[in-house]
N, C-alpha and C positions, 0 to 999 in steps of 0.2 A: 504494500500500500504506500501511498505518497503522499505526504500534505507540503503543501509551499511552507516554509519557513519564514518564521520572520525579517524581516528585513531593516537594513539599517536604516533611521533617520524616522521608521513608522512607528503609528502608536500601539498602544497594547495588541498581540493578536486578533486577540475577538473583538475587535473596536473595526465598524466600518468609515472609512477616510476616504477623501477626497483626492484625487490623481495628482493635484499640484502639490501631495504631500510625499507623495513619493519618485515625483521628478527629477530625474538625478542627469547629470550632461553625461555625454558620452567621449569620455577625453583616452588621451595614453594611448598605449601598443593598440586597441581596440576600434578607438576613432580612426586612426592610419587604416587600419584594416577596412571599413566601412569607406574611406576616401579611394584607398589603391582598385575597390572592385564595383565602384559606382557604376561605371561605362560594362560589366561584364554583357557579353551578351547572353551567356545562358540564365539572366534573367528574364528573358522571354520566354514565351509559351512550350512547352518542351515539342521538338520537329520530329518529320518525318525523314528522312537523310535519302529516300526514293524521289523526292518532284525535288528537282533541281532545273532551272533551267538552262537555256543553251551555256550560256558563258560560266556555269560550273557552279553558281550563287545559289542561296535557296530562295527559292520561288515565296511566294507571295500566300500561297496554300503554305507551306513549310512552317514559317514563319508564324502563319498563324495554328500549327496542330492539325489541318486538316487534312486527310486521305483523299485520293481521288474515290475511295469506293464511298465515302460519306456522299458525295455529290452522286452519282452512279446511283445510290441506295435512294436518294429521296426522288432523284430524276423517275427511278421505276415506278414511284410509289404515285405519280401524274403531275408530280408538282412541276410549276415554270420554272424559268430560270429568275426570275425575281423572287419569287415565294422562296426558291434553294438560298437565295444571297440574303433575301431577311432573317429565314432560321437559323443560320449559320452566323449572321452578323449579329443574332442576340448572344450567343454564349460563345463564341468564338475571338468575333472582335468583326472590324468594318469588312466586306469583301466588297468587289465589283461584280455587276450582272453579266459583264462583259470577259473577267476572268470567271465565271460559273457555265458560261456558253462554251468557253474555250476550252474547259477539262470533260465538259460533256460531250463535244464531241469526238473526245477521244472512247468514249463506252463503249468497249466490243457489242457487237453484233449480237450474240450469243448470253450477255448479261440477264437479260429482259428473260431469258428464255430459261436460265439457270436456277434465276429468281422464282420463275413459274412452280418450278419441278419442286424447289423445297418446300414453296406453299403450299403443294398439294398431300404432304405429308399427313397424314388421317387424323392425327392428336395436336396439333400444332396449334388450333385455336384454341385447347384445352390450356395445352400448356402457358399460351399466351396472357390466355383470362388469368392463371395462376401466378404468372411473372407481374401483373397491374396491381394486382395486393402487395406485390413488393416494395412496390417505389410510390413514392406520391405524386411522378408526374408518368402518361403514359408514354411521353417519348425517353424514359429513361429503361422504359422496360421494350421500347422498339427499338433501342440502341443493341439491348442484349442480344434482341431474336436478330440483328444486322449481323452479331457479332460470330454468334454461334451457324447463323446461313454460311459464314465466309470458311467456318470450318468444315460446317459438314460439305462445302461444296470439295475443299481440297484434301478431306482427308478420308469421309466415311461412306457419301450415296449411298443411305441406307436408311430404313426408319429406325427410331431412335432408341424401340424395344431391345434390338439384336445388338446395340453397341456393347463390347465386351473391353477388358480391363488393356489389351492389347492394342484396339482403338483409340484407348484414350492416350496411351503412352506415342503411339503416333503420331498426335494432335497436336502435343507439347513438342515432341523432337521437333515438329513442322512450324509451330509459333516460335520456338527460340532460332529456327533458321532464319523466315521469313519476317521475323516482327521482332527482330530483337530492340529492347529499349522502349517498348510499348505492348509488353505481354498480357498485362493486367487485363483489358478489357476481356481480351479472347481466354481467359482462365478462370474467369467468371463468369463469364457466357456458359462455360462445361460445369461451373463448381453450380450452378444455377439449376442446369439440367437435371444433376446429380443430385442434387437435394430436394426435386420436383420429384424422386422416384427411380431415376432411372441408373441402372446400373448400382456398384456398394458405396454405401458411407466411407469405405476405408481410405477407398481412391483420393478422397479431399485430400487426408494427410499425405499419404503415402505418395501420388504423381501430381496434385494440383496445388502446392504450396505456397501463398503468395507474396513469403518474406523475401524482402527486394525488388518485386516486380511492381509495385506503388508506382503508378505516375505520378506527374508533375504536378504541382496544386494548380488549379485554374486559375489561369492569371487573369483579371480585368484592369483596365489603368480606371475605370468610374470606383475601384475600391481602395485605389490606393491615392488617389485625390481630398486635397483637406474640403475643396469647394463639396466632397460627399457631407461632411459633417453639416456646412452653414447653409446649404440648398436641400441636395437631394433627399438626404435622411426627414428632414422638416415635411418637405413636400410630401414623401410616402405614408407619414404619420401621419401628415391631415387629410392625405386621402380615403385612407380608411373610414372616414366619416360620409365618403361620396361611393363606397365601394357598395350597392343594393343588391346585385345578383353577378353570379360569376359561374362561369363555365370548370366543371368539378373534373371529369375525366375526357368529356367531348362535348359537343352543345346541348346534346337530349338531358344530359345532365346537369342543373342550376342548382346552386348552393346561396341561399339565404342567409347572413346572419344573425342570430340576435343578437338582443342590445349586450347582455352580459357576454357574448362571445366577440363581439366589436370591440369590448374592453379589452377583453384579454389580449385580442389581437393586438390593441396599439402596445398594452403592459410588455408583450412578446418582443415588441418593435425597438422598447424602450432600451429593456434589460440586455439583449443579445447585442444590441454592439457599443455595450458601455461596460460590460462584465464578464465575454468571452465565453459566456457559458453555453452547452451543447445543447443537441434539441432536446435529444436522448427521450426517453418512453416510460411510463409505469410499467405497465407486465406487456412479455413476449409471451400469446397462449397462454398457457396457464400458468409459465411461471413471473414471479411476482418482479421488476428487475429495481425498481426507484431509482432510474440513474437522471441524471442532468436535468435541464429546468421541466420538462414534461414529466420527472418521476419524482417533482419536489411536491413532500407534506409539511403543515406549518405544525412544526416541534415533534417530528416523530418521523421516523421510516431512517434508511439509509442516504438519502439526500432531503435534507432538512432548515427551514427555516423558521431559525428563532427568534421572536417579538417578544420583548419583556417591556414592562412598560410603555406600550405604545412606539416602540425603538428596537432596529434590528440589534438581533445581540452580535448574531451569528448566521452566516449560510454555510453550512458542511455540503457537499455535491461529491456524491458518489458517482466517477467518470467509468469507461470502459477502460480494460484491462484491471478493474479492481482498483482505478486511482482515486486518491480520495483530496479535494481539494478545498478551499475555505474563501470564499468570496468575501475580500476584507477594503473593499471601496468600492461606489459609485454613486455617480454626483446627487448630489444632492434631490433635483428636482424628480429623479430615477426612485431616488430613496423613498422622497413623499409621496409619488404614484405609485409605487408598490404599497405601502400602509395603507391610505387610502382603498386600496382595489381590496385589500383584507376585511376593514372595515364595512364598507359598501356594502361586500356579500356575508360580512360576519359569514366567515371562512374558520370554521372552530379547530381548535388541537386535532392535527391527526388528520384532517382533511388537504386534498390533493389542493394545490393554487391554480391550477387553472382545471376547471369544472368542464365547461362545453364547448371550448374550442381544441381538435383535435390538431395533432402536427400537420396530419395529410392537406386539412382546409388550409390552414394555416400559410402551408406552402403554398395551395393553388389560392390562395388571396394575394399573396405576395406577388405573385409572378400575373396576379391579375392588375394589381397596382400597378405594376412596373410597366406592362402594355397599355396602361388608360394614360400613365403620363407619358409614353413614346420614348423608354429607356431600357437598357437593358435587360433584362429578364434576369431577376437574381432571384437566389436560392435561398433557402435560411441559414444555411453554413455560411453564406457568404459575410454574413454579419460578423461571423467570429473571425474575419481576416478584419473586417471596417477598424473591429477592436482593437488590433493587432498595428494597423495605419493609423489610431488613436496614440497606441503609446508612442512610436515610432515617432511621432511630429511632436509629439508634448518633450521629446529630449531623453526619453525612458531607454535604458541601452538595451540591447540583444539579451544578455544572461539576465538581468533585471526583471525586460520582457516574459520572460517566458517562465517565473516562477509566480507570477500577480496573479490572482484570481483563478480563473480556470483556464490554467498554463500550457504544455505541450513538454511533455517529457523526452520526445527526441528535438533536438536542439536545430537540428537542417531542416526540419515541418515548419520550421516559423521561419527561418533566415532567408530563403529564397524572396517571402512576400517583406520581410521586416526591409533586405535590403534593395530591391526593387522600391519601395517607398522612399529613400536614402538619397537611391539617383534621380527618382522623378520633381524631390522635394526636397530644393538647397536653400529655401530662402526663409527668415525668421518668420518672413509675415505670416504663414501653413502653421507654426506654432503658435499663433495668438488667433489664429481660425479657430484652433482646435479645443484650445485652452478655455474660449467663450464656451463652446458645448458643454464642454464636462464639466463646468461649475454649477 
């Protein structure tokens, strides 16, 4: 188990403080270091090292993580080449429609036709429907069925009953040839399958392992911008008061909020990028998990929030991997809309903090937001990077960073985004942007 340690210059442990109380400059051997790798380039999007173009440079797809089968994949699916350049330039970053005509019409002939054959596998909608309970959006669970099409087209042409442990060892030999440094997605497309049913449990550990094969965190530069704190974060929170009906998994599907789940939502809004805390879940099935702010109880469970007197005492947040972390600041105004949202619902000992809005809405509000104001489509993780481009501009160094609130226990999870923020943002004035928010 893990808890952040106290730190120099703060006040008592259990005491929630303010961020300019633990502002520390980043000077010494550390600041050089943070100056010498401003300009790196593998602070960009992690590439594909195949689309190169003529004069040997990486392309424009490269640069920004995209595959040409991603283009290929939505092409099949009917879309234009304008609908391909907007879905991609929401979580990707800006393309041209005119580079999305140009890699499409490199798609074999035979794509279209490939595509057919796997669709018509007899269980595939089953499994489909099954993959959507996965994920809160359903183009995360069309990402997987992309992923695992691209296997079975090169490794198995078979339905998916008869795959045997020999198959799967195949699949892997064939991702770490063709896909080395981007394995992840295609080893969760199988680890997916495998836990849907098919073929043994044992195979996860034994041939589908996925220490080291982690990509790159999603880079956006709207998250590592201070103009996010004094604009856009404002703007998303008062939208929420304009958000009436939202599209949940397709359009036949409308999601209402109520008033108490409109709360939470903005409380949601509030807390996740001022205190880096995860979304995290109460119970998986039937077991019970209480991890991160979805499994917090007030004064009781495994992640815990304590009110004594009208005043936080303590937030304990039981993380994944068994970490155990203690949310010991956030500003003020954070502070009294949390009491407040307790009060309101007189939310008694023992009871969860957020009642009826579920993570899954939560996300599809967010990402409904983010389309009504014409920006990027962000996730709910995403907020725990805003946090992370919070400390980063208020002056808060790297090791400092990542032991505050609900930290990051490998040290290269946060340095990629902490120093990307470093080089985008050399100028005092992004530190007195930032400093207005979190008081």
């Amino acid at each position: 188990m893990r808890a952040n340690p106290s730190l120099p210059g703060l006040p008592g442990t259990s005491a929630i403080v303010a961020l300019s109380e633990v502002k520390v400059a980043g000077t010494g051997q550390y600041a050089q270091s943070v100056k010498e790798k401003g300009n790196d380039p593998s602070l960009t999007s992690e590439t594909k090292p195949e689309i190169r173009n003529k004069g040997g440079r990486p392309s424009s797809l490269q640069r920004l993580g995209i595959a040409r089968e991603d283009i290929w994949n939505l092409a099949v699916q009917g879309l234009s080449n304008a609908q391909i350049a907007k879905r991609l330039s929401r979580c990707k970053g800006k393309i041209s429609v005119r580079t999305i005509a140009t890699y499409r019409a490199e798609m074999p002939a035979n794509f279209k036709a490939r595509a057919e054959e796997f669709n018509r596998l007899p269980n595939l909608d089953e499994y489909f429907t099954w993959l959507k309970t996965r994920f809160a959006r359903e183009r995360d669970a069309r990402d997987q069925i992309s992923s695992l099409r691209t296997v079975w087209e090169a490794c198995w042409k078979k339905p998916f009953e008869v795959i045997d442990e020999n198959d799967v060892i195949r699949a892997i030999a064939w991702i770490r040839e063709k896909h080395k440094g981007n394995e992840l997605g295609f080893v969760m497309a199988i680890r997916y399958l495998i836990r849907w049913g098919i073929g043994h449990p044992s195979w996860l550990s034994k041939h589908l392992d996925t220490k080291g094969k982690k990509a790159a965190p999603r880079s956006l530069a709207i998250l590592s911008s201070p103009e996010f704190f004094e604009k856009t974060l404002p703007r998303i929170i008062a939208e929420v008061d304009n958000l009436k009906e939202f599209d949940y998994y397709s359009p036949q599907e409308k999601i209402t909020l109520t008033p108490r789940a409109r709360d939470e939502l903005r409380l949601v809004l509030w807390i996740k990028p001022t205190t880096g805390i995860r979304t995290g879940m109460m119970n998986y099935g039937s077991e019970v998990l209480e991890r991160e702010l979805w499994g917090t109880r007030i004064g009781a469970g495994k992640t815990n929030l304590q009110i004594v007197d009208g005043k936080i005492a303590d937030w304990t947040v039981f993380a994944k991997r068994k970490e155990v972390w203690h949310i010991r600041f956030m500003p003020a105004k954070v502070r009294d809309l949390l009491i407040s949202h307790v009060r309101k619902y007189r939310i008694q000992q023992g009871e969860p903090l957020l009642h009826e809005l579920t993570a899954r809405v939560a996300s599809r509000a967010l990402a409904a937001i983010c389309r009504s104001l014409g920006i990027c489509e962000l996730r709910m993780h995403d907020l725990r990077k805003v946090y992370l481009t919070g400390l980063c501009l208020s002056g808060v160094p790297l090791e400092t960073a990542v032991e505050l609130n609900v930290g990051w226990l490998d040290l290269n999870t946060a340095r990629k985004h902490y120093l990307q923020v470093k080089a985008l943002n050399a100028g005092d004035e992004y530190s007195k942007m930032v400093e207005r928010f979190f008081k």
